[in-house]
N, C-alpha and C positions, 0 to 999 in steps of 0.2 A: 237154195242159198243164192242171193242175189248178187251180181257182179260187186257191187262197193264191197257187201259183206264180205264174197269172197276174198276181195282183193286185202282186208283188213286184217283176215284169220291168217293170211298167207304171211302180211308183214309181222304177223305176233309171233308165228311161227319160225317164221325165220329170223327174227330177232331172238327169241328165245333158245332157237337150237345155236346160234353165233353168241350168245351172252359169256358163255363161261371160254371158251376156245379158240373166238376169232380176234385179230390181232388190230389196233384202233390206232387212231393217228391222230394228231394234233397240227387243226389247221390254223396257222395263223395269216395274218394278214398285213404288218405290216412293211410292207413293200412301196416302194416309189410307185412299181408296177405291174400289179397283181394281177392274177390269171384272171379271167372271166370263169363267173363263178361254175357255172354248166361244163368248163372243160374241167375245174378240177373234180365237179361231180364225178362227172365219164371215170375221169383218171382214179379214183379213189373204187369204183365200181370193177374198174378192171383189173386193178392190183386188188382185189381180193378183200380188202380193206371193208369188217362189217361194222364196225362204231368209228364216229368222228368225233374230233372232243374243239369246239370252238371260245375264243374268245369273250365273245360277245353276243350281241343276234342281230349278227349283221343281216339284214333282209334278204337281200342278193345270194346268200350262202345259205339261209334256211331255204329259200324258194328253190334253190335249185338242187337242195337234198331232199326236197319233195317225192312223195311215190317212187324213190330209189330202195327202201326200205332198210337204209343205212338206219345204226342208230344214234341219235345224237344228241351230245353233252353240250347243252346254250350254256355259256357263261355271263356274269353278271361283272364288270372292272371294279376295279376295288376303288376307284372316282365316286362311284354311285352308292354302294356301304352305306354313306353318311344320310344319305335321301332317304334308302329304302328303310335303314332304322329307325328313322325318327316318325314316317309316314305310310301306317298298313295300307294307307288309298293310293300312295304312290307303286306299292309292292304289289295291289292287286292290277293298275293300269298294265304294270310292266310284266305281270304275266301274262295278261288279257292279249296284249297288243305283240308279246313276241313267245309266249305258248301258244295258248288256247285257239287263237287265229291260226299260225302256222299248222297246229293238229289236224285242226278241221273243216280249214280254207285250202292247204297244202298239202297236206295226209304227210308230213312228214312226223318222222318215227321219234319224238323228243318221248328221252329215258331220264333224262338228268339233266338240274337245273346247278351250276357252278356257280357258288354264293362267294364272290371274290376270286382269288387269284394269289396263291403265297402269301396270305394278310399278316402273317406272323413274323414275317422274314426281318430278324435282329438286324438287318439293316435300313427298314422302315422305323425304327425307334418308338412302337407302337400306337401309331398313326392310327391304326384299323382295330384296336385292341378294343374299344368300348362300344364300336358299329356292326364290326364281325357277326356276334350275334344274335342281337335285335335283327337285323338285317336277313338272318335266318330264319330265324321264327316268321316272322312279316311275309317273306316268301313263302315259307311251309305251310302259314294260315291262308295265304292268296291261294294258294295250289286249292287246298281242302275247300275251299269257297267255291271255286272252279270248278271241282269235281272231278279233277284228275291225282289228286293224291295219292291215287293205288297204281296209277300210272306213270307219274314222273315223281322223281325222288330226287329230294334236295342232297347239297355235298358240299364241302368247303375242298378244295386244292390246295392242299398244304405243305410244305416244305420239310424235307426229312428233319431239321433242325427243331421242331418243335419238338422231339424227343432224344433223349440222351442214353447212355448207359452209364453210370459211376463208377461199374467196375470193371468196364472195357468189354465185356462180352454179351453176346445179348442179352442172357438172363437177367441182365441188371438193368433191364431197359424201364426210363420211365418220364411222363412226359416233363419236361423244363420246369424247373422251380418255378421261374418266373410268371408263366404262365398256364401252370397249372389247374388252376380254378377256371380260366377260361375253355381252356379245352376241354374240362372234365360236363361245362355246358354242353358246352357244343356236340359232343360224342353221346352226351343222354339224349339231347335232341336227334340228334341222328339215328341212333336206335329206338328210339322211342317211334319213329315215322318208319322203320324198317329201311334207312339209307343207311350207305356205304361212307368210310372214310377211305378219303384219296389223298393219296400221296405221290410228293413227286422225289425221285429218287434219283441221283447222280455220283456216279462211280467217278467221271470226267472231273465233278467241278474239288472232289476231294483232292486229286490228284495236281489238278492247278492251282490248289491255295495250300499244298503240304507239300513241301521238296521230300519230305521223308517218306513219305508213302508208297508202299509196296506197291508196285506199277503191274505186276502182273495178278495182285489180287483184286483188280478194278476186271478181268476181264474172266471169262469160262472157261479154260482150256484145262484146270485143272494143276497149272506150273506153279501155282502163288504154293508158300508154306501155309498150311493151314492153321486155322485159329478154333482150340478148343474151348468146349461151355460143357463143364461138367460130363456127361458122356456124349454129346452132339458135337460134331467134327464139322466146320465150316473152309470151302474149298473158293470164296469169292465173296466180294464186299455185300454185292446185291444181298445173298441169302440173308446174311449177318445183317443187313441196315434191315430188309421185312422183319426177320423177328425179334428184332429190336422192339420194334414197333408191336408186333402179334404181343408179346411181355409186356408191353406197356398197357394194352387195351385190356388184358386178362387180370394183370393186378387194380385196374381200376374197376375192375367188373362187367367187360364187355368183353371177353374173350370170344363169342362168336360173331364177331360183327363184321361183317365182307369188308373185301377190301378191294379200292381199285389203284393200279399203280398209274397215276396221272400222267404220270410224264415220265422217261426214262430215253435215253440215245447218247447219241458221241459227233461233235462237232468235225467238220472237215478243214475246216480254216481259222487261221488268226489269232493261230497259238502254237507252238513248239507239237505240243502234243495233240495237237488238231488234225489230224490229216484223211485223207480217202483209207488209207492200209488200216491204220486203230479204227476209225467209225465202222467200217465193213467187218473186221473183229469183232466189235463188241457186240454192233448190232446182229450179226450173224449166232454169235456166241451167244444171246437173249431168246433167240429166237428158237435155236436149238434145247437152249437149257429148258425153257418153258414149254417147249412144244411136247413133252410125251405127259404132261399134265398131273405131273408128280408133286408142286407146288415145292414148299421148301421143308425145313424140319420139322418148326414148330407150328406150320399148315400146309397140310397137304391137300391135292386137286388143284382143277387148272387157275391158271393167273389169267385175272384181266386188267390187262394193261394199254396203254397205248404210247405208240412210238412219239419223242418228237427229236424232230420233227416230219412234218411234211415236205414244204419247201422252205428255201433259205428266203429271209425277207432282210433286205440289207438297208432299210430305215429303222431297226430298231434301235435303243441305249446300248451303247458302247460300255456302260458305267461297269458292270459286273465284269468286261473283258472282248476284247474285238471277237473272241470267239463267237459272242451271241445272233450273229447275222448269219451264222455257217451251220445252224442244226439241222437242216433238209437234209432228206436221201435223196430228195430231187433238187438241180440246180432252180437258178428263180424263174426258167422257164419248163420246165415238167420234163427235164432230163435227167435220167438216173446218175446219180455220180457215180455208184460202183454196182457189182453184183448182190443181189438181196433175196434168198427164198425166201418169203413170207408165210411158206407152208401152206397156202391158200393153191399154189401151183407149179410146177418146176421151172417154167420159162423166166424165173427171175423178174425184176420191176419192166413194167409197162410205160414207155414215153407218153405227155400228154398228147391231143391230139388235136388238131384245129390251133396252133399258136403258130402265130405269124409276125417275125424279127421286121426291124427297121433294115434296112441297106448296109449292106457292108461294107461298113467305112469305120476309121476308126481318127481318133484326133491324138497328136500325138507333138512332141517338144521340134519344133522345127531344125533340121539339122545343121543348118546355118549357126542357129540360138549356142550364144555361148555361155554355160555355164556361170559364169562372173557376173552374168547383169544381174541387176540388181533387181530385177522383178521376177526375177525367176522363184524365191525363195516363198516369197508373201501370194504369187500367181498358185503354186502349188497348193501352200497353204489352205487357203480359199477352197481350190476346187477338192480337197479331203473334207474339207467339214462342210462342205455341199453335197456331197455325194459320199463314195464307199471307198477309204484302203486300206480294211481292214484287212487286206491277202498280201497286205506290205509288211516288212519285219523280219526279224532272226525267226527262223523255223519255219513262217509259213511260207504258202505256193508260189507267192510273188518277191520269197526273200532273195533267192536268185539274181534279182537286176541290178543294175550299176543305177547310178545317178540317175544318166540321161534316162533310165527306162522306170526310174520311179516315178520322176515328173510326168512321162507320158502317161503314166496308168494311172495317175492322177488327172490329169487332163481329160483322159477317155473316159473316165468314169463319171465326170463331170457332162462332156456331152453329150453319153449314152441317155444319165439319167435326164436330162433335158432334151430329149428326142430328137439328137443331130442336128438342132441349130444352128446356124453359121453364126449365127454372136455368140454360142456357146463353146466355140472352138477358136477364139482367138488369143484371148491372155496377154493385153498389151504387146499384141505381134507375134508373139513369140510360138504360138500354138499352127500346126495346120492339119488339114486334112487328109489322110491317104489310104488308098483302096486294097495298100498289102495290109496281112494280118500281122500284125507288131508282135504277139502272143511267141514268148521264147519256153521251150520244157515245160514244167509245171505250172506257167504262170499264163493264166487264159484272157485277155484282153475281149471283153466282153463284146456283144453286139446287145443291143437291150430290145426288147417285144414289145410291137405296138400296145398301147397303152391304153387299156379296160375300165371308160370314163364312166363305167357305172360303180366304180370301188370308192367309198368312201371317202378312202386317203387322197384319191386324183379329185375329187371334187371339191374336197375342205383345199386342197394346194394348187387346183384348177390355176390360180395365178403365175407360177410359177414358171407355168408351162410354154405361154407367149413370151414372144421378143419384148415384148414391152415389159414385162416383168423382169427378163432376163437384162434385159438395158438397164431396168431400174438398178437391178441387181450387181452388175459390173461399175454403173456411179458411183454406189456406194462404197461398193469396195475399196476405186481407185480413191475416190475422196479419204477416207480413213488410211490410204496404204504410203501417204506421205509424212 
């Protein structure tokens, strides 16, 4: 056997002994200042971590999950849906250029192709309802054209909401009036190619849109009152939302059709019920529950799942709740927030490794600055929706501060994300510079990581980054702040 061969038998091998029992992660990407993509390789190789589930096909992130023998889920944005539906030549470029290349230029381990992104979600008012999937098919015919069909398998990401129960318990599960005809496509296609339905499933986001909701049946430990179905006794939301869903796919006539849990975790910020104590719960309590490979009632064997998130990316939509920039087990520099056995090993999560902070320094409300001026309020302003406070608020880590120290962590976060500039730390005077750390208890006054101009997001915002952008940036403002 020849070194390539070997080296090929070795990543099917270990992809396949990791399919059903190793624990996957969702890397997203975006961040003001995202890792470079080879440390979060390392970082994802050393926590134990054997599938990664991506956005996009970012180049930078397939290349460098290269000959790691990760496995990984490319995603297709549900921007692109409308393209890939309408044009099978456009679906075969776009596997051409971010499969078939990467397989066999990069030996990376692509399993799964992600057609969309939550395309269902009743708060899209179904945008994606008619592209969905055409958009599928067009992919699954690219794949077959290609000749990796028996190799990577298409999947749609879908939102637990696309199924219901009527009568409260699983057994009544089935999928959405509305869009039932749709899904009931899509799942033939899916079976029909031997791919999986994924699901992404949140105990968290039920709990922040229901005051009434049993707060300890979101989590493992066994303290929730249980919910009966006939003679199956359910001890946590998780179980009950999977076979929700297992009863959905079984009365439609797919009852053995695998399943991947897309997305599953618990935020650390930027909500009441965000924090390091419940994330480290739940995520520990998933990891527990899952790990002796018992599966749930109504299917049992191991869950493949992956965690999200990865890291926190603090430019994403606020729209769904500040908590959305805070799903990392790692801060947005490759620091663990809390304890995590991932079952891959006992030493807990592993630090990235090779990231390297700007200077420590931080910008902060000048102590002179009183309160009363009048550009204090519009200054603040400005720099939160330039930057990140979503760790400001009743309940979260930064709810702690008085005044003076919300404006600073406003301020800071403004100059972190713009790389210490000295025009980014002024604020019509008001703002200065200083080399203690401002960060009081729970509230972390960031330093930001030199900034990884091969991401994407730094090259589409490249302007932003110079003074002269910054300049532009600060006219504007004052112009409009009279």
């Amino acid at each position: 056997m020849g070194k390539l061969s070997l080296f090929i038998w070795f990543v099917l091998l270990l992809s396949t002994v990791g399919f059903a029992s190793g624990i996957g992660a969702n890397w997203g990407t975006q961040a003001t200042h995202a890792l470079n993509p080879e440390i979060v390789a390392r970082m994802l190789r050393e926590n134990g971590f054997q599938k990664v589930k991506l956005f996009d096909a970012d180049d930078g992130a397939l290349r460098a999950l290269g000959r790691t023998g990760i496995e990984v889920m490319v995603g297709i944005p549900n921007d692109m849906l409308a393209t890939l539906a309408t044009s099978p030549e456009a679906a075969k470029k776009w596997v051409s250029k971010n499969v078939s290349t990467h397989i066999s230029t990069n030996s990376v381990n692509i399993r799964y192709v992600a057609v969309g992104n939550e395309p269902f979600l009743e708060t899209y008012n179904g945008s994606f309802l008619q592209s969905t999937f055409p958009a599928l098919q067009n992919v699954q015919s690219a794949l077959v054209r290609a000749g990796l069909s028996n190799q990577v398998r298409v999947t749609v990401p879908l939102n637990a909401d696309v199924y219901e129960s009527l009568t409260g318990v699983p057994s009544g599960g089935d999928f959405r009036a509305d869009i039932k005809q749709n899904m009931i496509q899509i799942v033939k296609l899916l079976s029909d190619s031997g791919s999986p339905f994924t699901v992404n499933i949140y105990p968290f986001i039920s709990l922040y849109t229901d005051a009434n909701f049993p707060v300890e049946y979101a989590f493992f430990d066994g303290n929730a009152s249980p919910l009966t179905d006939g003679s199956t006794t359910y001890y946590n939301m998780f179980d009950a939302n999977y076979d929700t869903l297992v009863w959905a796919l079984q009365k439609n006539g797919f009852g053995n059709m695998p399943i991947i849990v897309g997305e599953i975790g618990w935020p650390t910020d930027g909500d009441r019920n965000a924090n390091l104590g419940l994330a480290q719960r739940f995520n520990q309590g998933f990891m527990s529950h899952i790990g002796d490979g018992k599966g749930t009632p109504m299917r049992s064997g191991p869950i493949d799942a992956y965690l999200f998130s990865l890291i926190d990316e603090d430019s994403k939509s606020i729209q769904p709740g500040n908590f959305e920039r805070h799903w990392g087990i790692f801060m947005y520099d490759g620091e663990p927030k809390y304890s995590l056995n991932l079952g891959s090993t006992n030493s807990g999560l592993v630090s990235a490794r090779g990231v390297q902070h700007l200077e420590k320094k931080w910008c902060i409300l000048k102590p002179s600055a009183k309160l009363e001026d009048a550009q204090i309020a519009p200054s603040a302003s400005y720099a939160c929706a330039q930057a990140d406070c979503t760790a400001l608020g009743y309940g979260t880590s930064c709810g702690i501060l008085e005044a003076r120290g919300n404006i600073s962590y406003a301020f800071n976060s403004y100059y972190q994300i713009h790389n210490q500039l000295d025009v980014a730390c002024d604020f019509s005077g008001l703002a200065t510079v200083t080399k203690t750390d401002p960060s009081v208890g729970t509230c972390k006054f960031n330093v930001m990581i030199q900034p990884y101009y091969g991401s994407a997001w730094n090259w589409r915002h490249g302007y932003l980054q110079g003074p002269f952008g910054l300049a532009l940036g600060f006219a504007l403002f004052m112009l409009t702040s009279y």
